[in-house]
N, C-alpha and C positions, 0 to 999 in steps of 0.2 A: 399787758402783754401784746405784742404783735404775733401775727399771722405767723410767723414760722417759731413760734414758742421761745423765743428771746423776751427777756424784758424789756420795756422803753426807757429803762437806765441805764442800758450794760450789767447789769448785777445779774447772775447768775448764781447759786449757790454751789457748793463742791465740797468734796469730802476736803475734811481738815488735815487728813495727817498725808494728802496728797500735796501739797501744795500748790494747785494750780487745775488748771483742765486738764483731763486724762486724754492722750492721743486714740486716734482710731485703732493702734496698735495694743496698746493698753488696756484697751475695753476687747479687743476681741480675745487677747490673752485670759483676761476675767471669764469670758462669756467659755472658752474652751476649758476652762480648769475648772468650770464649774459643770460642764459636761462632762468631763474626766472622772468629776468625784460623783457623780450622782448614778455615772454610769456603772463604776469599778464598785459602790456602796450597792447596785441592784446585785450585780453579779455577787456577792461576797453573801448578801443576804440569802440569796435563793440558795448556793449553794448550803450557808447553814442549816437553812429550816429542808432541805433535800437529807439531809445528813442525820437530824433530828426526826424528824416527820417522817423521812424515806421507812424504815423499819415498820411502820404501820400500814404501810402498802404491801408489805410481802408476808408478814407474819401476821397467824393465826393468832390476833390478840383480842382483850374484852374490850367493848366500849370505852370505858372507862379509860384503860392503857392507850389508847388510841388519841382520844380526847387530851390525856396529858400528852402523851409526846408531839401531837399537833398546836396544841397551846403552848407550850416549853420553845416549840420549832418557833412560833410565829415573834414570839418575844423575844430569844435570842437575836432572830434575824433584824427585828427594829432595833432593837439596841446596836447590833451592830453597824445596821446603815448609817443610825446618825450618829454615830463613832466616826465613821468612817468618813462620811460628809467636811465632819467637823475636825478631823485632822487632815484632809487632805486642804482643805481652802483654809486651815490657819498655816500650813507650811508656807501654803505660794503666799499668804498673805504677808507671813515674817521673810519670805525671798524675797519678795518684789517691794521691799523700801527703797528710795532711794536710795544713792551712794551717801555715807556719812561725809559732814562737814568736818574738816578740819579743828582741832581744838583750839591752836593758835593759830591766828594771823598770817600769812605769809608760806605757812606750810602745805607741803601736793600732798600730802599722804596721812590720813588719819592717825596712825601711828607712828608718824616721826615727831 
């Protein structure tokens, strides 16, 4: 490898189902939609386990009652984060394929 992290043969490795280098456009698209979901995944979380857990902050409940709806809140809320995670970056993953190839030869338009 040389000094600026190229290899000394031109080979570089890349995702396969991209087919080529990804633009700086591309990665920063990636780099925001994985902000997006991580972000929209915390807020979606707190709100459950606030909805679930909240109740045990205002009422006169036993231990016990307390203890489950703070555990019930906190599992809810991961489950949902990596729900959430994981449907928001498989959409932009199945949106951002390239355009499809043509079936035959000669034709602009997939479907013609």
């Amino acid at each position: 490898m040389s000094n600026n992290g190229d290899s000394l043969d031109g080979y570089r490795p890349v995702a396969e189902d991209t087919g080529g280098r990804r633009s700086q456009a591309q990665r920063d698209a990636v780099t925001v939609e994985i902000g997006y979901a991580l972000a929209s995944a915390a807020f979606l979380a707190a709100v459950a386990f606030g909805v679930v857990a909240g109740p045990a902050l205002f009422l006169d409940l036993s231990r016990g009652a307390v203890r489950a709806l703070v555990t019930s809140g906190g599992v809810l809320a991961a489950a949902l984060f990596a729900l959430r995670v994981a449907t928001v970056l498989w959409r932009f993953r199945g949106g951002a394929a390239p355009s499809a190839q043509p079936s035959q030869p000669g034709r602009t338009r997939p479907d013609s």
